[in-house]
N, C-alpha and C positions, 0 to 999 in steps of 0.2 A: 504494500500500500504506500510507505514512505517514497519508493522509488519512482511508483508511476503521478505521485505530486510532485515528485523532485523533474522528472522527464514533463510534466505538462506546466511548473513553474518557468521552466528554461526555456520552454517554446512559446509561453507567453511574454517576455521577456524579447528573444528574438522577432518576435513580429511585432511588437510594438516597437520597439526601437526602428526598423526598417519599415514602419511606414509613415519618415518623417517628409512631410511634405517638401519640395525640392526649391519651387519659385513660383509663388501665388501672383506678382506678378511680375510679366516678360519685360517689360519694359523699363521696372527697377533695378538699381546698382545697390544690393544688401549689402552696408555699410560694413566695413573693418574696424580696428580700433581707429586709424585716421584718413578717414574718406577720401578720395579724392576729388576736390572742390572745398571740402571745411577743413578749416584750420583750427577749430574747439566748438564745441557748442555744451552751454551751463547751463540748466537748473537752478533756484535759489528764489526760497520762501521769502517773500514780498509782501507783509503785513497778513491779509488773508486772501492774498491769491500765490502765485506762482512767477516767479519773473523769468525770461529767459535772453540769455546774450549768444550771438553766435558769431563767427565769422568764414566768411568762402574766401579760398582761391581761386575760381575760378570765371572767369571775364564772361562768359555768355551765360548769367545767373540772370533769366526772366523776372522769378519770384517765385513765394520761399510758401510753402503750405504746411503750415504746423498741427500737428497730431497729436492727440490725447487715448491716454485709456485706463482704466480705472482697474484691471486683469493683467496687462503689460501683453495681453496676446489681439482683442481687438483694438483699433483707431478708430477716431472720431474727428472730421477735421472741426479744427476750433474758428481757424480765419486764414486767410491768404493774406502775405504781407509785400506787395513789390518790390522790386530791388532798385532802392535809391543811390547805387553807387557807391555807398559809403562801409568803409572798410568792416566797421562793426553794425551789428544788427541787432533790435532790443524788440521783447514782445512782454505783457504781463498780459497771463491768465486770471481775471478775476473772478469768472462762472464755473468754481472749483465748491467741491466736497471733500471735506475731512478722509483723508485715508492716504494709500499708498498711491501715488499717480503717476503715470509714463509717459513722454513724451518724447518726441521724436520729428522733425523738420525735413521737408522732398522739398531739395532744390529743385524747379524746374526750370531748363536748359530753352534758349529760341530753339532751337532744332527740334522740341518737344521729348526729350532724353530725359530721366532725375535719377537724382545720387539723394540718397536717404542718408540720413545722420544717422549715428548709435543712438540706440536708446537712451533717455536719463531717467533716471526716477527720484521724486523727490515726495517726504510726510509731510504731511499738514494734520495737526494736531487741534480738534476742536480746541476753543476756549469758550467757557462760563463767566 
């Protein structure tokens, strides 16, 4: 009995692992530790929203669509921000809820291409 839990533990085990999704979508560059096109992008509690700073290398940056998600697995877009040329970039989320929250930023490229930022995640702590 131990063996044939041990044989249907390992098989279950095996197939979940190997059915990780590969690229939901084609047209995204899933970000590394340092993208190509961002040079950092932060996170960083901002009274009771969420502030965020970012900066691109990259010259054909259209404009920047910032992503939330409350699971770290789906997104939600929050706002498109265009790109004003300027070296650094600033957004604060204020339509936030107490918990753990994920974000994440898709460059979009004139040619219609985007390079996705790493994820960040940052707590918000209710206050009484």
């Amino acid at each position: 009995m131990k063996t044939i839990l041990t044989i249907a533990f390992v098989s279950f085990l095996a197939i979940t692992t190997s059915a990780v999704a590969t690229d939901v979508h084609p047209s995204y560059t899933q970000a590394t530790a340092n993208p190509p096109g961002f040079s950092y992008f932060r996170v960083h509690r901002q009274q009771t929203g969420a502030g965020m700073m970012w900066s691109v290398n990259h010259p054909d940056v259209a404009s920047f669509k910032i992503e939330r998600s409350y699971d770290g697995e789906f997104f939600d877009e929050v706002a498109v921000v265009e790109n004003n040329g300027a070296a650094r970039h600033q957004f604060t989320d204020k339509e936030i809820f107490p918990g753990y929250i994920h974000y994440r930023i898709t460059a979009m490229t004139s040619d219609g291409t985007a390079v996705v930022s790493p994820v960040e995640m940052i707590r918000i702590v209710s206050r009484k």
